[in-house]
LOVO-917531 format. One record per atom (N, C-alpha, C, O): residue number from 0; residue in three letters; atom name; x, y, z. Coordinates in steps of 0.02 Angstrom, whole numbers. Example, Ala and Ser with C-alpha at 12.3 -4.5 7.8 and 13.67 -1.06 7.14 Angstrom:
<nodes>
(0, "ALA", "N", (660, -284, 390))
(0, "ALA", "CA", (615, -225, 390))
(0, "ALA", "C", (660, -165, 390))
(0, "ALA", "O", (712, -166, 423))
(1, "SER", "N", (642, -112, 354))
(1, "SER", "CA", (684, -53, 357))
(1, "SER", "C", (645, 2, 394))
(1, "SER", "O", (670, 57, 402))
</nodes>
This chain:
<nodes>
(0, "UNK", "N", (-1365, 352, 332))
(0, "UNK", "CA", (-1364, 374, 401))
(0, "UNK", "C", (-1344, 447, 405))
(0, "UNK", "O", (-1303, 463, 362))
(1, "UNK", "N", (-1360, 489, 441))
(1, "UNK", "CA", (-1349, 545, 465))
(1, "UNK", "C", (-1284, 565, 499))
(1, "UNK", "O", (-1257, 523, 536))
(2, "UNK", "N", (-1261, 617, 490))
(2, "UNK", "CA", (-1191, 618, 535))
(2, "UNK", "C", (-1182, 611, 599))
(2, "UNK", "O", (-1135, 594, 635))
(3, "UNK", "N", (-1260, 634, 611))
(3, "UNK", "CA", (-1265, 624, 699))
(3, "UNK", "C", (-1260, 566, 714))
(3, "UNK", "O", (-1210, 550, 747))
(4, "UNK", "N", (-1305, 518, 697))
(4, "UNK", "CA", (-1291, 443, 691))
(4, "UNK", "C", (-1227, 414, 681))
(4, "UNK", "O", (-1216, 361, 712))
(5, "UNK", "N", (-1160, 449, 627))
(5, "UNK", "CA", (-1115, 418, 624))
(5, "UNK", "C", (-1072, 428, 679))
(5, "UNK", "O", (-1033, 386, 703))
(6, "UNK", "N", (-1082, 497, 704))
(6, "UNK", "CA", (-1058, 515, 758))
(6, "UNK", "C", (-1058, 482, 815))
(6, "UNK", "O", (-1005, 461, 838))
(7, "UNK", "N", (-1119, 475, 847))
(7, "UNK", "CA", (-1143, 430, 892))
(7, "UNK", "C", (-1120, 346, 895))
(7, "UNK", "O", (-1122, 312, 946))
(8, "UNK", "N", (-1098, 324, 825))
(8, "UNK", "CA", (-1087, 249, 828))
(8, "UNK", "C", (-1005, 245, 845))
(8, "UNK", "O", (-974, 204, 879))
(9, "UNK", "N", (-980, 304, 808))
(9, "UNK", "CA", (-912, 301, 805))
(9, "UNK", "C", (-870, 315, 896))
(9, "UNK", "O", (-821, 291, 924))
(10, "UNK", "N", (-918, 363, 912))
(10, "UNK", "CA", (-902, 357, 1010))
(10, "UNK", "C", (-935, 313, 1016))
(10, "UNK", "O", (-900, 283, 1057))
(11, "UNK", "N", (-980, 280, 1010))
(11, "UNK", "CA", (-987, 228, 1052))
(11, "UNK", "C", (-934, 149, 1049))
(11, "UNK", "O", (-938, 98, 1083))
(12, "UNK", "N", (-897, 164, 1008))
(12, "UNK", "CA", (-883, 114, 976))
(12, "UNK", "C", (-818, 116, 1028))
(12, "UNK", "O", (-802, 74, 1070))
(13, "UNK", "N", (-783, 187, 1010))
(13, "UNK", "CA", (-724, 211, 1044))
(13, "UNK", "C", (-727, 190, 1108))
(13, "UNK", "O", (-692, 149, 1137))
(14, "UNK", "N", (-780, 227, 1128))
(14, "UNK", "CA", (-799, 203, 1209))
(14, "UNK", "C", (-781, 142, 1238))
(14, "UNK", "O", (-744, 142, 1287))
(15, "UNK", "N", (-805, 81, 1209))
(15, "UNK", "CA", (-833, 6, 1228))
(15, "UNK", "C", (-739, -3, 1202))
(15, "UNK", "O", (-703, -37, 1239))
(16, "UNK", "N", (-715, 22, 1152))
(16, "UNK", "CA", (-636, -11, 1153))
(16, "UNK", "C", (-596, 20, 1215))
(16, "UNK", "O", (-547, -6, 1242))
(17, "UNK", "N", (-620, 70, 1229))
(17, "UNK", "CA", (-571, 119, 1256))
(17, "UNK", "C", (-585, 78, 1342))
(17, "UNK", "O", (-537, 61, 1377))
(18, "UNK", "N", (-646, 68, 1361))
(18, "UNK", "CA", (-643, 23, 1430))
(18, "UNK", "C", (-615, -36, 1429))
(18, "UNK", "O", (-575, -54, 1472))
(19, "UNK", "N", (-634, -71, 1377))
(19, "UNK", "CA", (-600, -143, 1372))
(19, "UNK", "C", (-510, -132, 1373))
(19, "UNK", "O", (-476, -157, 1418))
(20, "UNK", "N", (-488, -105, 1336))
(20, "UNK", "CA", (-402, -81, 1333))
(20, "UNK", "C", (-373, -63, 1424))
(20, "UNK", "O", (-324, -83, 1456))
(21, "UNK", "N", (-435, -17, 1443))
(21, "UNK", "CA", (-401, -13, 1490))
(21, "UNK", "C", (-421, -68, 1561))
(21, "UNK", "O", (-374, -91, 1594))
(22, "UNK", "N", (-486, -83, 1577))
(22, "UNK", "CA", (-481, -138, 1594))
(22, "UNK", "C", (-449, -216, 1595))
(22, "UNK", "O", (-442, -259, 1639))
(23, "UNK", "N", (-437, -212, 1536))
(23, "UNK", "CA", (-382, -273, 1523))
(23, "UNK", "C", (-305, -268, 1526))
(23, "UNK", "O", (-264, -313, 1518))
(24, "UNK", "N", (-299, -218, 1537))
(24, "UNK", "CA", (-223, -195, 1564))
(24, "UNK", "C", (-219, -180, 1618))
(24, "UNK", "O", (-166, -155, 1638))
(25, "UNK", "N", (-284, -194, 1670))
(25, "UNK", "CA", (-247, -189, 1724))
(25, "UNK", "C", (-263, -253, 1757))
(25, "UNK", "O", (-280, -253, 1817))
(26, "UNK", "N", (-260, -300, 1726))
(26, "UNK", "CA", (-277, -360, 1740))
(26, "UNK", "C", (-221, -396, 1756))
(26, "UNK", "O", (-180, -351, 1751))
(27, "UNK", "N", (-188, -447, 1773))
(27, "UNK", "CA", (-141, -492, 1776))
(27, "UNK", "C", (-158, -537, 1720))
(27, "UNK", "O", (-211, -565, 1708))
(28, "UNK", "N", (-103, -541, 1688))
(28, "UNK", "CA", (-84, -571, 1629))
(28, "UNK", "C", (-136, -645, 1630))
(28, "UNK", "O", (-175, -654, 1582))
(29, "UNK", "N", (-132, -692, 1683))
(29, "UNK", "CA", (-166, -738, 1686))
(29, "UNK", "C", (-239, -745, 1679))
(29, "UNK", "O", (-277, -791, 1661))
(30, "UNK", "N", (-248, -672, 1702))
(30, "UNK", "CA", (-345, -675, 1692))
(30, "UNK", "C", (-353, -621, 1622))
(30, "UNK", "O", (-409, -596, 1615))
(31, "UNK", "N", (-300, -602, 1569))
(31, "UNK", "CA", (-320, -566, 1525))
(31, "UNK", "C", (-367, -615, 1469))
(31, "UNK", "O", (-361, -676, 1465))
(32, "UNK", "N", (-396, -588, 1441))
(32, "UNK", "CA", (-441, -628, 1387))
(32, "UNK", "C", (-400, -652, 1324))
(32, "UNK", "O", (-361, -610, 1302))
(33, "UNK", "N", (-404, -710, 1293))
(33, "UNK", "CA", (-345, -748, 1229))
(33, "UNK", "C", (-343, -691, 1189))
(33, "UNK", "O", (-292, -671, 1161))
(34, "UNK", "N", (-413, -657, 1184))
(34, "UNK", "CA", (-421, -576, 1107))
(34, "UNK", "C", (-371, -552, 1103))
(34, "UNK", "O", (-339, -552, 1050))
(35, "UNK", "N", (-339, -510, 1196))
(35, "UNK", "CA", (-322, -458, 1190))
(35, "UNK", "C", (-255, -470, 1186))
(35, "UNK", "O", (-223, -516, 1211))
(36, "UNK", "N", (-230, -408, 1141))
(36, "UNK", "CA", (-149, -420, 1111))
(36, "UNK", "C", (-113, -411, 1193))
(36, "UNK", "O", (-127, -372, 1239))
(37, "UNK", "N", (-57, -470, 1186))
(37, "UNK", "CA", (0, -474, 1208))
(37, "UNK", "C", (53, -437, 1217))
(37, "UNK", "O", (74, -414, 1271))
(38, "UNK", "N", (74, -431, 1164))
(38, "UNK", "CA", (131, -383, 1144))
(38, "UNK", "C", (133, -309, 1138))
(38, "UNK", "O", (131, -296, 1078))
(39, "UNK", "N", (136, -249, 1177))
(39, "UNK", "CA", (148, -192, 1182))
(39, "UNK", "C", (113, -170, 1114))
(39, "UNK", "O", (56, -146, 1116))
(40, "UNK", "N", (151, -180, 1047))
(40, "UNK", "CA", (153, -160, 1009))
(40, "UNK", "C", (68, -157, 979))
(40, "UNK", "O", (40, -112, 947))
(41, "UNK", "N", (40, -233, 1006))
(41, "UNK", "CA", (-26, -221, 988))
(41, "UNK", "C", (-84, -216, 1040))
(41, "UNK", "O", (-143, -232, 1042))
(42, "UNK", "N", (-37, -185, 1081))
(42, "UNK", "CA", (-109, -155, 1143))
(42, "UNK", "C", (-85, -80, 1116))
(42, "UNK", "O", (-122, -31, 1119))
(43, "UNK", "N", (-34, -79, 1098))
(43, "UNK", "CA", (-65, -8, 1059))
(43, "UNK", "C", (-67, 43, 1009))
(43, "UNK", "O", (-58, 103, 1007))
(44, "UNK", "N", (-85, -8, 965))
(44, "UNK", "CA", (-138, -37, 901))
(44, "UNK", "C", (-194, -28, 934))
(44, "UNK", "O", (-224, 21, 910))
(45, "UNK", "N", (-237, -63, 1001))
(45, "UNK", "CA", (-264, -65, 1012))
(45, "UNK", "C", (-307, 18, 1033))
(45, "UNK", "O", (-363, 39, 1017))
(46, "UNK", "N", (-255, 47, 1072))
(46, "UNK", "CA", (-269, 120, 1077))
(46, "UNK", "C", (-272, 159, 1040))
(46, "UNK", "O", (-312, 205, 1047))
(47, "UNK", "N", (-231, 157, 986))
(47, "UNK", "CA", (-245, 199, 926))
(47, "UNK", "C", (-308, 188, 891))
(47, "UNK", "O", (-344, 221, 854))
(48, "UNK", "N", (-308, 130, 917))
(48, "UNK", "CA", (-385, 112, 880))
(48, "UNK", "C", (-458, 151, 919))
(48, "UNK", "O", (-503, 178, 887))
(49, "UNK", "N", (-454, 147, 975))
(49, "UNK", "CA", (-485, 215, 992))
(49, "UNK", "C", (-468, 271, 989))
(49, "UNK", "O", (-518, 303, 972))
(50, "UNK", "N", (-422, 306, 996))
(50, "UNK", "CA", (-407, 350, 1008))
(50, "UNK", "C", (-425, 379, 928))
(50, "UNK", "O", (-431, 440, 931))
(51, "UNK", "N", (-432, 362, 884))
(51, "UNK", "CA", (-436, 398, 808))
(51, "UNK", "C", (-503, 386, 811))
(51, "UNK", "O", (-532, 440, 806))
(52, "UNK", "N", (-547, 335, 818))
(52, "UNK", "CA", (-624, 314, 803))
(52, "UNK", "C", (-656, 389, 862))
(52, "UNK", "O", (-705, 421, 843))
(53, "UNK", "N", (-624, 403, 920))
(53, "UNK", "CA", (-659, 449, 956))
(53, "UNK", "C", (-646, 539, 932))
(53, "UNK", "O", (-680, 588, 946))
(54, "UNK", "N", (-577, 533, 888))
(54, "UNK", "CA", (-559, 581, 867))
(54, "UNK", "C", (-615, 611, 791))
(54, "UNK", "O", (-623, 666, 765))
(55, "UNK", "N", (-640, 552, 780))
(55, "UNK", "CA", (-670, 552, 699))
(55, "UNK", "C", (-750, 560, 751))
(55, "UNK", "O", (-798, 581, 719))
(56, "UNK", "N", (-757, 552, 794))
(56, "UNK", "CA", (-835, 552, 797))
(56, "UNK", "C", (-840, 609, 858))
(56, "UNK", "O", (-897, 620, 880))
(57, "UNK", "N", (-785, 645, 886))
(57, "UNK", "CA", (-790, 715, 906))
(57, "UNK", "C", (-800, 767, 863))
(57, "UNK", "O", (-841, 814, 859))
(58, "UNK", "N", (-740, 742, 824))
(58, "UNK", "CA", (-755, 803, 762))
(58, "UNK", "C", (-820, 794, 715))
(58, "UNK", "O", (-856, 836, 687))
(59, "UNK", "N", (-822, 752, 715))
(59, "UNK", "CA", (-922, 779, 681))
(59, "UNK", "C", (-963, 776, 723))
(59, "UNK", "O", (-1018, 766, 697))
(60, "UNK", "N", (-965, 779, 772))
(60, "UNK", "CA", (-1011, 809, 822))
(60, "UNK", "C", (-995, 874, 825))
(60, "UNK", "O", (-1043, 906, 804))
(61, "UNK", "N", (-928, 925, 849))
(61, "UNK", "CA", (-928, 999, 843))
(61, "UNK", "C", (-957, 1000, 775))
(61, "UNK", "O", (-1016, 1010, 762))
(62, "UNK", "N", (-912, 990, 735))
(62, "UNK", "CA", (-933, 1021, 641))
(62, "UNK", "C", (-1011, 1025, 621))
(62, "UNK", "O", (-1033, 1066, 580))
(63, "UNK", "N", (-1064, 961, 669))
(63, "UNK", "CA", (-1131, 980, 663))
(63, "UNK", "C", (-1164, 1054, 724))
(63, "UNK", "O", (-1205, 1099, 717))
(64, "UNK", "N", (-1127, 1036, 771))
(64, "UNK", "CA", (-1157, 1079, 821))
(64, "UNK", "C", (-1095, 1086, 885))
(64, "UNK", "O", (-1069, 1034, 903))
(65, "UNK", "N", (-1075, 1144, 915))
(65, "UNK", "CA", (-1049, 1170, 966))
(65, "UNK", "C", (-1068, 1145, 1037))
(65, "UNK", "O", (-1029, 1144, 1085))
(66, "UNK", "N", (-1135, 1124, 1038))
(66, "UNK", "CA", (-1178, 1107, 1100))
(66, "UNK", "C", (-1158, 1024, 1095))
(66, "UNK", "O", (-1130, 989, 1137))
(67, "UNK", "N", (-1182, 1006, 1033))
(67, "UNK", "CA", (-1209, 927, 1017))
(67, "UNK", "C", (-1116, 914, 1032))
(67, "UNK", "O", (-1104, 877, 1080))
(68, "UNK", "N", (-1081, 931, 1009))
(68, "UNK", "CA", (-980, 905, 1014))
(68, "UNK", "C", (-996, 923, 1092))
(68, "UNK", "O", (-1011, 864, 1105))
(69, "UNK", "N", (-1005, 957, 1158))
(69, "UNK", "CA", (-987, 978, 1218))
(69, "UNK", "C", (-1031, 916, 1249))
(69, "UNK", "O", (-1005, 869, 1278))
(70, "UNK", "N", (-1099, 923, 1239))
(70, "UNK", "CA", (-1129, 849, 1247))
(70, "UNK", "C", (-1108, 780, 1249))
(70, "UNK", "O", (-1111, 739, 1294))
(71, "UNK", "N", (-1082, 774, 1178))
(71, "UNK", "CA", (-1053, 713, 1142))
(71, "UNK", "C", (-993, 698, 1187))
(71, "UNK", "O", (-983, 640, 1207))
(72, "UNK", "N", (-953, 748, 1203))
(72, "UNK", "CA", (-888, 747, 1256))
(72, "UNK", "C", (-913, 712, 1325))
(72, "UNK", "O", (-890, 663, 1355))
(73, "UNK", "N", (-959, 746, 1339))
(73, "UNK", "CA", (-986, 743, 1414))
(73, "UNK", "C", (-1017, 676, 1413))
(73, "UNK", "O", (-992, 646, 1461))
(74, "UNK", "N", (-1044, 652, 1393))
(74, "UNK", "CA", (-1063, 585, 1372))
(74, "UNK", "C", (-1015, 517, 1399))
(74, "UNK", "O", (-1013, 477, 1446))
(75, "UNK", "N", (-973, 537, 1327))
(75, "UNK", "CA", (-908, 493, 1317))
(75, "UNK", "C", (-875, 493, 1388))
(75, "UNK", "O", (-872, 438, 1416))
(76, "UNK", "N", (-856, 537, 1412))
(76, "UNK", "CA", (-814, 521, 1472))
(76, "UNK", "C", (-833, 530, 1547))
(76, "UNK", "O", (-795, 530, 1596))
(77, "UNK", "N", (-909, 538, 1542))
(77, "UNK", "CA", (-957, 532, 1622))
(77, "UNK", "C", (-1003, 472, 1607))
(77, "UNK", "O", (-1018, 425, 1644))
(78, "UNK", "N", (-1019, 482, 1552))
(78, "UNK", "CA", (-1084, 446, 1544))
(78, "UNK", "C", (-1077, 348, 1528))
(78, "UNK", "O", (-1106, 298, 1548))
(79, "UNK", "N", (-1030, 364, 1489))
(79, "UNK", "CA", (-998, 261, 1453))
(79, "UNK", "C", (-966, 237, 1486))
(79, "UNK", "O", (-973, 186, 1453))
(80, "UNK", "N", (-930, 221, 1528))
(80, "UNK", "CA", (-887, 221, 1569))
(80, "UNK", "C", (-955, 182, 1630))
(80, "UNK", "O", (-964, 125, 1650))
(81, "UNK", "N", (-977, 224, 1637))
(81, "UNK", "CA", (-1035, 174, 1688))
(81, "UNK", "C", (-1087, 130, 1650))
(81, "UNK", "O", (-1135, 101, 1675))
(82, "UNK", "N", (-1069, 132, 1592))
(82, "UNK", "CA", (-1135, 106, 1532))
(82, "UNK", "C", (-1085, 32, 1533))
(82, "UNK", "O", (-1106, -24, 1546))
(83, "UNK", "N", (-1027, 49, 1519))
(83, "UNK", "CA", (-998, -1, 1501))
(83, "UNK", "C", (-949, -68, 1527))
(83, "UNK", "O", (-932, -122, 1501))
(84, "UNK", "N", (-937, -34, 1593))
(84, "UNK", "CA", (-876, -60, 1627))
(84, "UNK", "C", (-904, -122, 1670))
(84, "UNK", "O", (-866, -167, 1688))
(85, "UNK", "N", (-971, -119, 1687))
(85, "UNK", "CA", (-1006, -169, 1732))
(85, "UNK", "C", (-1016, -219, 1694))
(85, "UNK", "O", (-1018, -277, 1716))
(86, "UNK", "N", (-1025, -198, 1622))
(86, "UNK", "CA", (-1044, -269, 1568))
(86, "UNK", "C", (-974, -290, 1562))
(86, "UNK", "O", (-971, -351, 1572))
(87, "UNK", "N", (-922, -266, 1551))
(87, "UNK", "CA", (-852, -281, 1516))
(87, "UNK", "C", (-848, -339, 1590))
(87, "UNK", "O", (-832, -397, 1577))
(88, "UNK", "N", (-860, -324, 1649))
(88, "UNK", "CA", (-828, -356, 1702))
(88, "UNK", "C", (-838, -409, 1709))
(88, "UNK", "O", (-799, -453, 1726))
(89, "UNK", "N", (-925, -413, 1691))
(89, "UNK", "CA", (-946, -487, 1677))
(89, "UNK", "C", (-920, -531, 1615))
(89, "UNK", "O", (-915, -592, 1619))
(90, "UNK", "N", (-911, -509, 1582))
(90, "UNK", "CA", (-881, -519, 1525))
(90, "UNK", "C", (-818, -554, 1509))
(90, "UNK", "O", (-808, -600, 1469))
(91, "UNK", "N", (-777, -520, 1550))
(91, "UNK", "CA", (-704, -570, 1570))
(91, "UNK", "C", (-739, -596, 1629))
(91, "UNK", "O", (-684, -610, 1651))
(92, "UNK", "N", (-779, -615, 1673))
(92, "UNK", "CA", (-779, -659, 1684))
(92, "UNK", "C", (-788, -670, 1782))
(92, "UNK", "O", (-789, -722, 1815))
(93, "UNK", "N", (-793, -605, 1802))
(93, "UNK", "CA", (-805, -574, 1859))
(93, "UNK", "C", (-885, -580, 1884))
(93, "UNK", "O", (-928, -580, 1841))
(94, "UNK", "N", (-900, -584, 1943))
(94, "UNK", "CA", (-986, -578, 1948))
(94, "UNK", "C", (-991, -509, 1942))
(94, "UNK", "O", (-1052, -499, 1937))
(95, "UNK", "N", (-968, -464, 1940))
(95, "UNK", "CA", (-993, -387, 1965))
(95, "UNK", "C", (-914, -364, 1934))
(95, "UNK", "O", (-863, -396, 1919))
(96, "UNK", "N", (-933, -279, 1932))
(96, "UNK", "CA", (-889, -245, 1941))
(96, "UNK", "C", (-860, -243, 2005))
(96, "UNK", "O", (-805, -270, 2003))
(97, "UNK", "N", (-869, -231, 2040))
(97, "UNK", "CA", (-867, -229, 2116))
(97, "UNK", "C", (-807, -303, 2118))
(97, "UNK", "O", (-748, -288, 2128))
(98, "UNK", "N", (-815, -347, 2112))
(98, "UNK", "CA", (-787, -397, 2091))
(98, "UNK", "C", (-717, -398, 2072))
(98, "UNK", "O", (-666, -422, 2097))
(99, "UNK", "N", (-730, -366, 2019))
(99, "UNK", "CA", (-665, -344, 1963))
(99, "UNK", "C", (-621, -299, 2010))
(99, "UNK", "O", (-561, -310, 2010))
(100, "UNK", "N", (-637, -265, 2035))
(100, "UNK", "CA", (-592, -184, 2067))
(100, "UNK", "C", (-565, -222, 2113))
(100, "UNK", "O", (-505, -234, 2105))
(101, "UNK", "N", (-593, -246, 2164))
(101, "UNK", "CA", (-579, -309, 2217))
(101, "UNK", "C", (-503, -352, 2187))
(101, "UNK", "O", (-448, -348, 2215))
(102, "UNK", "N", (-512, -380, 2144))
(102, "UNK", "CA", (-462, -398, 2101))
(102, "UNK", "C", (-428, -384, 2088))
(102, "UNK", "O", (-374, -402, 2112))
(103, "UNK", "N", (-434, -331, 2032))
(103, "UNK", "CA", (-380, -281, 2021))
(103, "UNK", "C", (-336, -232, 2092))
(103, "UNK", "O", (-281, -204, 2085))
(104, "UNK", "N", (-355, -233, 2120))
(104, "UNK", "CA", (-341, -180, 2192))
(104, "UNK", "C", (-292, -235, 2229))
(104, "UNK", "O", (-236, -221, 2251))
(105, "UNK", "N", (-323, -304, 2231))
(105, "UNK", "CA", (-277, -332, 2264))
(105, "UNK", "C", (-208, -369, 2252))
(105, "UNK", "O", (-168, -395, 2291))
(106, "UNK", "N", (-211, -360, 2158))
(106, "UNK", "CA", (-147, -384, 2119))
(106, "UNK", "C", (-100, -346, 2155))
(106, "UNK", "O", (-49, -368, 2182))
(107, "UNK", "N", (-124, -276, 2154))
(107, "UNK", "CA", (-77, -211, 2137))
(107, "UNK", "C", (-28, -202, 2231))
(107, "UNK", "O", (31, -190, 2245))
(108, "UNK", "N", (-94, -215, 2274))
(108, "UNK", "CA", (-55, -218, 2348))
(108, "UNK", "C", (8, -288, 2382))
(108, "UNK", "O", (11, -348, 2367))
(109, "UNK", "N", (47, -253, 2423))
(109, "UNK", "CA", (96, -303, 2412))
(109, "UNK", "C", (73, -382, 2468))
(109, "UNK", "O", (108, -432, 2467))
</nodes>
C-alpha cells in the first residue's frame, strides 16, 4: 500500500473511534454499549487510541504533501463527523441521529 493509502486508513480509522468515544460518553451509563470501557482508565485507553492513530496518519499526510496534510485535516474534522455519527447512532441503537441528540439533550436538562 502506498502512504497515501496508509494515511487515509489510519484517519479513517481515528475518525470512526474518535465519534464513537465521544458519542458514548455522552450517553447515560444505561444506554452505553457492553464494548465500551467502563472505567475512566479505559475510556482513555480508548482516546489515546485515537488520538496517536490520527497523530500517525497526519503526519504522513504533511511528510507526503503540505496541501494533501491541510486536506487530510479538513476532512477529518468537517468532513467524518457527518460520515459517521448518523451510522454510530443507529448503531447503539437510536432510529436517527436526530434521535440520539434528542436523548442526549434531554439526560443533560434538569
Amino acid at each position: 500500500m502506498t502512504p497515501a493509502t496508509w494515511s487515509a486508513l489510519l484517519l479513517l480509522t481515528a475518525g470512526l473511534l474518535h465519534s464513537c468515544s465521544l458519542m458514548c460518553r455522552k450517553l447515560p451509563p444505561e444506554r452505553r454499549p457492553a464494548c465500551y470501557p467502563v472505567a475512566p482508565l479505559g475510556r482513555g485507553a480508548v482516546d489515546l487510541g485515537w488520538i496517536i492513530l490520527f497523530l500517525a496518519g497526519i503526519r504522513l499526510a504533511f511528510s507526503l504533501s503540505l496541501w494533501l496534510g491541510i486536506v487530510a485535516a479538513l476532512i477529518y474534522f468537517i468532513v467524518l463527523p457527518f460520515v459517521f455519527q448518523p451510522s454510530l447512532a443507529r448503531m447503539l441503537g437510536f432510529r436517527n441521529l436526530r434521535d440520539y441528540l434528542d436523548t442526549v439533550g434531554r439526560e443533560k436538562s434538569p
